[in-house]
N, C-alpha and C positions, 0 to 999 in steps of 0.2 A: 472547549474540549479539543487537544490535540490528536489526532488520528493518521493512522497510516495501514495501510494493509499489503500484504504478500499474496503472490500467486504462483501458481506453478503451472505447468502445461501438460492439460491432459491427452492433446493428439497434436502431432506434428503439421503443420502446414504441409499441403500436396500442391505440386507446380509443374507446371510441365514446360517446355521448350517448345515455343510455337515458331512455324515457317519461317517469318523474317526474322528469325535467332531472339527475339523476347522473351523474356519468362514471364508466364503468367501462371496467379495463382488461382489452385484451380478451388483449393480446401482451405478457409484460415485457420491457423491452429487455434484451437480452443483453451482457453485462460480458465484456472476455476481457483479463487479466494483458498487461503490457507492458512492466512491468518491475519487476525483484524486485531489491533491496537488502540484504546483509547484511553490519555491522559489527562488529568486534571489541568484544568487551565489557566485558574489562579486559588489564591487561598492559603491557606496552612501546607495542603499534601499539592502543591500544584507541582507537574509534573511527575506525580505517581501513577503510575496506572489501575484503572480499574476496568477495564475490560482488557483481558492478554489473552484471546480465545483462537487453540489452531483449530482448523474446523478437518473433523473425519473424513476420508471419502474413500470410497464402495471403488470409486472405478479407479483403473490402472493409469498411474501417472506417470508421462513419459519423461517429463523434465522436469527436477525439482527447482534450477535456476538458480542454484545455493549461491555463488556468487552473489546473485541479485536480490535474493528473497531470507539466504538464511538458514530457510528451510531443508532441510538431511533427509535421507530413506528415513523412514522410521517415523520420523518428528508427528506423522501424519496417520498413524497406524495404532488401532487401539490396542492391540498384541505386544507393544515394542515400546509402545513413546512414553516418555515421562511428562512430556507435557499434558498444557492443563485442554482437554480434547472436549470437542464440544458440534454439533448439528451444525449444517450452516441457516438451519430454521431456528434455532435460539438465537444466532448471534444476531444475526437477522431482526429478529423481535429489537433485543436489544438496539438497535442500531436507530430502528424505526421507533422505537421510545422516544430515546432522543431528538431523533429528526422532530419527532408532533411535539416535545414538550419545548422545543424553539431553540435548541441549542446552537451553538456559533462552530462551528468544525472547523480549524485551522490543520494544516499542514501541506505537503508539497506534491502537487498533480494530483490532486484529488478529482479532478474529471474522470479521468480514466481509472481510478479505483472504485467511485461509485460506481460507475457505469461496471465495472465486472462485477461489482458487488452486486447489482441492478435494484441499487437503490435512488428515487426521486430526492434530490435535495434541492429546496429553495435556493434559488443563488445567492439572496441576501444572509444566507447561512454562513455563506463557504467564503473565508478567508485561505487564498491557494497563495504559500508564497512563491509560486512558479511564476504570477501574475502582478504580484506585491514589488518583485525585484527586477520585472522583463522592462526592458528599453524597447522600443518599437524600433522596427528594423532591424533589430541582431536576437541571436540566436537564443532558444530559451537554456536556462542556468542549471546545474545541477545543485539539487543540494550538498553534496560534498562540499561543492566551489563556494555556496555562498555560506556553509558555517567557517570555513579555512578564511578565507575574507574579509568577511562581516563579524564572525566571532573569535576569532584564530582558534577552532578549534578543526581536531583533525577527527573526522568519522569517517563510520565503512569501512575500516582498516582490515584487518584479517578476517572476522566476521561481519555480516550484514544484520543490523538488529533493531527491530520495526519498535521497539521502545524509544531507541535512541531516536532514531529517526521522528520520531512525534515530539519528543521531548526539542529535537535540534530546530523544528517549523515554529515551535513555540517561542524560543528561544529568537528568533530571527525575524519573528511575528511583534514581539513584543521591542526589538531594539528597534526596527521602522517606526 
């Protein structure tokens, strides 16, 4: 199963200027899932998705990170959005399905997408190709760079889009 998830920020980091001119932070901004992505991982529909779920929320989101995530006003609003809108306590279920029924989760930096997601994943699960493609002692890779690369393919262009993105770890998963 290839996966990827979006976030958006629901309160801004607070930081203040301390005496010897440092900044320190005093609030970390808070991350909250917006949308979870999971793709088939081989077979007939591999690389289709079946789970493309944005998750609703109640409270006031300061940064949607559309650059980064995709995600527009709206996308996240049950009044507005044409997406397919859903709990983050279902997707959640869903998620944890998978985890207990043994699944294998590929794609890129999934440490820190679990972790906002604040889902437990075995490590024997998690194929990250953040980890599959890192050199020790240099810098870790972006997925852009390693589909341009490794696949000559160009993603993240005008839009950010969390299908592609699972589909590209898959992709990059399976030529290693």
């Amino acid at each position: 199963v290839a996966v990827d998830a979006e976030f958006v920020t629901l309160n801004q980091e607070e930081a203040e200027l301390r005496s010897d001119g440092k900044v320190s932070t005093v609030k970390a901004a808070h991350m909250s899932v917006a949308r979870i992505t999971c793709v088939r991982g081989d077979g007939d529909m591999e690389g289709v998705p079946f789970i493309d779920d944005y998750i609703a929320t109640q409270e006031q989101v300061v940064d949607y990170l559309t650059k980064f995530s995709g995600i527009k006003p709206g996308d996240l609003d049950a009044n507005f959005s044409s997406k397919h809108l859903t709990t983050l306590k279902s997707t959640y279920q869903k998620m944890r399905f998978l985890v207990d029924c043994g699944a294998i989760f590929i794609g890129h930096g999934l440490k820190n997408d679990f972790r906002v997601i604040n889902i437990v994943v075995p490590i024997e699960q998690i194929i990250d190709t953040v980890t599959l493609f890192h050199l020790p002692h240099h810098r870790w890779v972006s997925l852009k760079f390693l589909a341009w690369h490794f696949l000559k393919s160009n993603i993240q262009g005008v839009t950010h889009d969390s299908i592609e993105d699972a589909v590209t770890a898959l992709r990059l998963y399976k030529k290693y």
